[in-house]
N, C-alpha and C positions, 0 to 999 in steps of 0.2 A: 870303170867301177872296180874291178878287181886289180886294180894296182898300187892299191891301200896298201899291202900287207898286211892287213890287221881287221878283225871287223868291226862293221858297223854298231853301234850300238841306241836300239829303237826301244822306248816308253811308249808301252801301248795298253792305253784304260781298258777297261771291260768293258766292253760291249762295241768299243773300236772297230773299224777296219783300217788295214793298210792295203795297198798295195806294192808288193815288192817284186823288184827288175828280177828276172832271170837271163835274160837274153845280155846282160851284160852292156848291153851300148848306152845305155842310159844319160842324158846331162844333169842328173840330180839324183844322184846312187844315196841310198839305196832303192830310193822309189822307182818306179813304175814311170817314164814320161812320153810312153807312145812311140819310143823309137825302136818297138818290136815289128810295126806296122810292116807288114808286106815276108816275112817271116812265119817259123811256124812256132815260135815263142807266143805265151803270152804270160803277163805277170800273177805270180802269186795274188791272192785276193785272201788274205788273212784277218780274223775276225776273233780277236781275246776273249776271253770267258772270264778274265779275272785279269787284274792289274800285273803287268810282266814286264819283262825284258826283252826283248829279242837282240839274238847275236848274227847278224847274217854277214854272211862271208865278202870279204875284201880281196883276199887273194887269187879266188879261182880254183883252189887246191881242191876245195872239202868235195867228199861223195856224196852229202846229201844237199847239195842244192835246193834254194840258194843261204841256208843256214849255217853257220861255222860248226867245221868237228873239229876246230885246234889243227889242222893240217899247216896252215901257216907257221908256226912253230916248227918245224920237220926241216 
C-alpha cells in the first residue's frame, strides 16, 4: 500500500462510508480487505457529511495516518 509514492485519491458522497487500511498490508489499497485480522490495527471506518475528496497516503511518510500531509514530496 505505501509504495505508491503518491496518494491515493478517494470520491466519497455524503453520507458514504469507506473503509480505509491502516495496518498497511492490504491487497486492495486503499481499502480495508481484512488483512489486519490477528493484529492490533483495525481500519478506519470514515463516513462524509458532504461530497469530498479524500487524499490518503501512498508512501508511509505522513504523521497523521493514514491521510497525506505531502510528506511524499520531502
Amino acid at each position: 500500500m505505501y509504495s505508491k509514492g503518491q496518494p491515493y485519491v478517494i470520491d466519497v458522497a455524503a453520507g458514504e462510508t469507506k473503509y480505509i487500511c491502516q495496518c498497511g498490508k492490504t491487497s486492495t489499497p486503499p481499502y480495508c480487505d481484512g488483512s489486519h485480522q490477528g493484529s492490533d490495527y483495525e481500519p478506519l471506518e470514515y463516513t462524509a457529511s458532504s461530497d469530498e475528496q479524500l487524499y490518503i497516503c501512498g508512501c508511509g511518510k505522513t504523521s497523521g495516518k493514514p491521510f497525506c500531509d505531502g510528506s511524499h514530496n520531502n
